[in-house]
N, C-alpha and C positions, 0 to 999 in steps of 0.2 A: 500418471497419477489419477487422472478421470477412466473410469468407467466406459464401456463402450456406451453411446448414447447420452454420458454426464458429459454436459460443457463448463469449461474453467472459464471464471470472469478473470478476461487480462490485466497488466496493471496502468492500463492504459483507456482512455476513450476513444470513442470513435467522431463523426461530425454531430455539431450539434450536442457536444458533452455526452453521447449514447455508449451506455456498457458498449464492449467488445466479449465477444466467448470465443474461444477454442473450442473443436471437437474434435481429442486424439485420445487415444490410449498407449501413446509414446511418449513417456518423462523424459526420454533422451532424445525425441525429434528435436530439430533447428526452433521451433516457437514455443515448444515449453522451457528448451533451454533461455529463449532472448526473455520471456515474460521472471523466470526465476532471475536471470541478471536484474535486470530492471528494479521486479520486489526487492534485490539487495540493495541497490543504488540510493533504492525512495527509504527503506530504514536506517540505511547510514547518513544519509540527509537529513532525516528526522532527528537521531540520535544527536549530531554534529548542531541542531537548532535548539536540539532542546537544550545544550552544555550553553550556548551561544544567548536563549534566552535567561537562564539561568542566571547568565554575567552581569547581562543588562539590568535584569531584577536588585540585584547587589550593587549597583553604580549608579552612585547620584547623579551623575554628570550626563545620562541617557536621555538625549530629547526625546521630548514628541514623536517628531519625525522620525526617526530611529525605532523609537517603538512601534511608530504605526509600522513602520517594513518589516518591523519582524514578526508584526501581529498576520502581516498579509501572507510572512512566507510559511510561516508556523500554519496557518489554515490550509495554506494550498499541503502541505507535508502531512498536515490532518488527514486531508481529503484522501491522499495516494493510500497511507498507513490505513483507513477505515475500509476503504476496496483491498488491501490486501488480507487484513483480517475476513471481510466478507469471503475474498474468493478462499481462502484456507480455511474456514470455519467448514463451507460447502464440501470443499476437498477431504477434510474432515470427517462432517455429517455421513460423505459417502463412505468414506472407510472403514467407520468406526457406529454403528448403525447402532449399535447398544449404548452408545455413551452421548448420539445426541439428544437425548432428554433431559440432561441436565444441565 
């Protein structure tokens, strides 16, 4: 998917919360494949939080507490979902050089 010399931000960090990048020009190497599982894992996670927040908006009976956990895990699923958008926006950008200006 990258360009020789374009690096993919993984879906993952590194220490210290630090992006991670790939530099391959094989989709089918062993690390673009583990990085695309991953991106799947973190929007089915998302998806599956957002049904899950949904519920609790609708039920009276939703503490505090309850909310607050979902607010924490719905941020962290933010977080994954916002880096994957970045890194496929970039993957994108490269591919499609005419359409990123809009």
């Amino acid at each position: 998917m990258t360009t020789p010399n374009e690096l993919r931000l993984l879906p993952w960090s590194g220490p210290g919360d630090k992006p991670c990048y790939l530099s391959t020009d094989d989709p089918d190497g062993y690390m673009s494949r583990l990085a695309d599982d991953i991106e799947s894992a973190q929007l089915e996670t998302a998806s599956a939080l957002l049904e899950e927040a949904s519920e609790a908006l609708d039920n009276k009976d939703t503490s505090h507490d309850e909310m607050r956990c979902l607010i924490r895990e719905l941020t962290g699923a933010l977080r994954d979902i916002f880096r994957v958008a970045t890194s496929r926006g970039r993957l994108r950008a490269t591919s499609y050089p005419s359409e990123s200006a809009y």
